[in-house]
N, C-alpha and C positions, 0 to 999 in steps of 0.2 A: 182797266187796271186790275193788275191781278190780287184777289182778295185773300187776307192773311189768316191762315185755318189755327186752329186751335191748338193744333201739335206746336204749328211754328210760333205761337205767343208763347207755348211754354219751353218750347226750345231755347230760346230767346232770356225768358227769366232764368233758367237752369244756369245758363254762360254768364250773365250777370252775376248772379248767385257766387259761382266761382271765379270770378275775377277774367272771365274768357270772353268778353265783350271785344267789338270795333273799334271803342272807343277807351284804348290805355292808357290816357291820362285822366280819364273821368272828365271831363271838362260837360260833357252833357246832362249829367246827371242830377247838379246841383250847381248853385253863383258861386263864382271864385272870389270870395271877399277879400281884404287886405288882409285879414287874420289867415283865413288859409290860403292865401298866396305865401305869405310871410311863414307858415310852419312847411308850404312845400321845400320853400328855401332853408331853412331850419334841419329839416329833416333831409335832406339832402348833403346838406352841410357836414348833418351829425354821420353817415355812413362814408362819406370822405375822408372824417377824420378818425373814424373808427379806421378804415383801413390803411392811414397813413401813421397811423401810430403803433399799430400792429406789427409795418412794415419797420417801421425806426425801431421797437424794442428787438422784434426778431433780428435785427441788421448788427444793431449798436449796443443797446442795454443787456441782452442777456450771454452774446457772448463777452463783454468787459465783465459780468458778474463770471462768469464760468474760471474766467482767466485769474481775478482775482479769489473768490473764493473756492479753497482748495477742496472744503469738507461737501462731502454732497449732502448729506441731510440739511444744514443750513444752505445750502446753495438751494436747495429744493423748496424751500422756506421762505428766503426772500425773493424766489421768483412766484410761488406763490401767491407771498402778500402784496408783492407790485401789483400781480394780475386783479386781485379785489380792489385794491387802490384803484386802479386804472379804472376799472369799470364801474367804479364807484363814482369815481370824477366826471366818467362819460355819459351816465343817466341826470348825474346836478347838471352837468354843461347842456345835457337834452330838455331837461325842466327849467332850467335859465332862460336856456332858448324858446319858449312857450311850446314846446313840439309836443309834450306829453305833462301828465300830474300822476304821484301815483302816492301809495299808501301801504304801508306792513302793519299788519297784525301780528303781533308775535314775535319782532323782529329782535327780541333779549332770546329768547329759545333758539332761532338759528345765529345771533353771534357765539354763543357760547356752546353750540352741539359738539361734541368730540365723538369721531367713528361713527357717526348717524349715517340712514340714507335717506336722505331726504328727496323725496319724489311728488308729485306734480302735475298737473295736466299740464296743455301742452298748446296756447292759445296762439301764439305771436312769434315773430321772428327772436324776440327780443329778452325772451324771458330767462334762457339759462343765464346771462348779464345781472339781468334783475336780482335774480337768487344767489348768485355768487358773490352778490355787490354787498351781501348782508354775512357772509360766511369768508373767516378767514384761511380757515384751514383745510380746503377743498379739493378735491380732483376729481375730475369730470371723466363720464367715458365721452370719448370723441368719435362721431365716425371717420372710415378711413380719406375721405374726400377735405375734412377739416385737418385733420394730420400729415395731409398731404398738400394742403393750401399754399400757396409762398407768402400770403399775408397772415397766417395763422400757425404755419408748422413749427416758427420759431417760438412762438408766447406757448401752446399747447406741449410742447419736448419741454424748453426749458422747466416748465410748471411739474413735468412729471404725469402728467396728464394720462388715463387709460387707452391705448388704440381699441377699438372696433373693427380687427382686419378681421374676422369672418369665423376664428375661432372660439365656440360658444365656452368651452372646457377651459382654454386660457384666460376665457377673458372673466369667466365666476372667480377662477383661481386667483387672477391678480387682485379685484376687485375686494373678494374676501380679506387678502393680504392688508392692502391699503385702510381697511376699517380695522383690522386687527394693531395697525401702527396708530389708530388716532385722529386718521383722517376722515372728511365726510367724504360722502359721494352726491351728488347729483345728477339722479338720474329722471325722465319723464317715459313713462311703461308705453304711452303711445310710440315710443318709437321718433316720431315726425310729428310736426305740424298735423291736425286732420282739418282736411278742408270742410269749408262751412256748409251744414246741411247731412254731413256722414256721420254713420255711429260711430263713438272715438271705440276703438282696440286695446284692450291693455296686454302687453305681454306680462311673463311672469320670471325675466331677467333678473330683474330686480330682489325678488320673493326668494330667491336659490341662492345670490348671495348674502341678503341678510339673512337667513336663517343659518347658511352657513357661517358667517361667520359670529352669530348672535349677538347683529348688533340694534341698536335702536331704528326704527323709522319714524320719519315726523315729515305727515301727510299734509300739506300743503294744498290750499287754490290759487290761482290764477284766475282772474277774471281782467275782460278787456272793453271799457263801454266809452266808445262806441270800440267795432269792433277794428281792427286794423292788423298790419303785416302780416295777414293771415297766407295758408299754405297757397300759390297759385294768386297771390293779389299782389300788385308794383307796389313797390315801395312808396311810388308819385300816387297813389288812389288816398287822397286825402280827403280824412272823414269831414263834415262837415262841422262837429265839433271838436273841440279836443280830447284827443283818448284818454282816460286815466286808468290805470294799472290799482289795482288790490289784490296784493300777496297776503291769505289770511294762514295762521299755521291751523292745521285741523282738529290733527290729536296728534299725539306721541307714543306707538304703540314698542313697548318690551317684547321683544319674541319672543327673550328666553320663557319669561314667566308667560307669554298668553299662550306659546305655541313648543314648547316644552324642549327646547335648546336640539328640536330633530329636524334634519332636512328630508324629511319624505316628502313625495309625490302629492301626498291629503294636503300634508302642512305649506307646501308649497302654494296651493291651490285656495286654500284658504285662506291665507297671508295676502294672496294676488283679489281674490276678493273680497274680503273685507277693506282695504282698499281703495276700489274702486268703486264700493257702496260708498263711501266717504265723500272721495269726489263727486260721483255721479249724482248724490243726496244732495251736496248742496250746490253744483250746476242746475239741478233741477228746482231749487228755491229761486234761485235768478229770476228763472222762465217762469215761474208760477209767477212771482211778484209781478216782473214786468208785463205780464198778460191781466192784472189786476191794477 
């Protein structure tokens, strides 16, 4: 029998690690009890009806809104606040469902942010829902694959929502614009999901248009224990306990006053990390605690 070298035991935990196993339902890894038999079902359920509802608002609800309301500010507005509604209804009906628990800190600060950007790591499938579910008056940037989705392109247009087609110059300019009207943003500087075990990247998108447009940011964690929807993991890889979500707010930093209403290069740069000292400070209290 052939004997298993050392490269290939860590080859082996590497794929695990990122969700690249043999075995894509996890069934080997841990006992599928009634509890997580019942949240695969649960959570399967919940992504069903995420994108059958996606599909009826895109189909039905936002164009009878379009038809009936003529003003587009208000038409912008209550497509909008359906969208928070909706996804507000869609994490209780997940927490109903025992599929997930979660928790906000802070959660008076982002209902009440106006023209904020509010940014984030970036842990789970699920999380821009989470943050939106707390914020009524929001617009997301989208990438071009969700603006182009058929279960999404409807809820993301009618909302007003930012594209991400590829243009960096268009996209500060709209983005500035929209916090200059009142709106927040919700952006996460990673970009994507980073898969479990990478150093996360922060870009500095985000940094060029609050400074352009001087508005507030309010720095945000995410945390996910245990860990789940991560970037490259099935949605069926269900943890062995129930995941709970903590949204904490971090700080609320003024650009104008900390970084002196300039969009330079420095200021740019400094805005992107300080930051991500934020984050990164207290992702790193996690890992200290949980290894104590």
């Amino acid at each position: 029998m052939d004997r298993m070298t050392t490269s290939d035991t860590s080859l082996q935990l590497e794929q695990q690690d990122h969700g690249m196993t043999d075995d894509p339902w996890g069934l080997k890894h841990a006992p599928w009890t009634i509890q997580r038999l019942w949240r695969l079902f649960g959570t399967g359920f919940s992504f069903a009806l995420f994108g059958l509802a996606g599909l009826v608002m895109a189909i039905f609800y936002f164009p009878v809104v379009n038809l009936l309301v003529r003003d587009s500010k208000k038409r912008e507005g209550i497509c909008q606040w359906s969208v928070h509604a909706a996804w507000r209804l869609y994490i209780d009906i997940m927490r109903g469902l025992g599929v997930l628990t979660y928790e906000i800190h802070g959660a008076d600060i982002l209902k009440n942010a106006r023209g904020a950007v509010v940014v984030a790591n970036h842990p789970s499938l699920i999380d821009v829902v989470m943050l939106m579910s707390c914020m009524r008056r929001t617009r997301a940037v989208v990438k071009e694959g969700v603006w182009n989705n058929p279960f999404m392109a409807g809820v993301v247009r009618g909302a007003n929502y930012i594209p991400n087609l590829g243009d960096s110059d268009r996209l500060i300019t709209d983005c500035a614009q929209a916090l200059k009207d009142g709106y927040n943003l919700c952006i996460f500087p990673e970009g994507s999901r980073t898969p479990e075990g990478q150093k996360r990247r922060y870009q500095r998108g985000f940094s060029y248009v609050a400074l352009e447009a001087g508005a507030k940011v309010i720095v945000c964690t995410i945390k996910v224990d245990p860990p789940t929807l991560r970037k490259g993991e099935k949605w069926r890889s269900i943890p062995t306990r129930k995941p709970h979500w903590t949204i904490r707010v971090q700080d609320c930093i003024d650009t104008g006053e900390t970084y002196g209403y300039e969009r330079s290069v420095k200021n740019v740069r400094r805005l992107a990390k300080d930051v991500e000292a934020i984050i990164e400070g207290e992702i790193g209290t996690w890992k200290h605690s949980k290894q104590n």
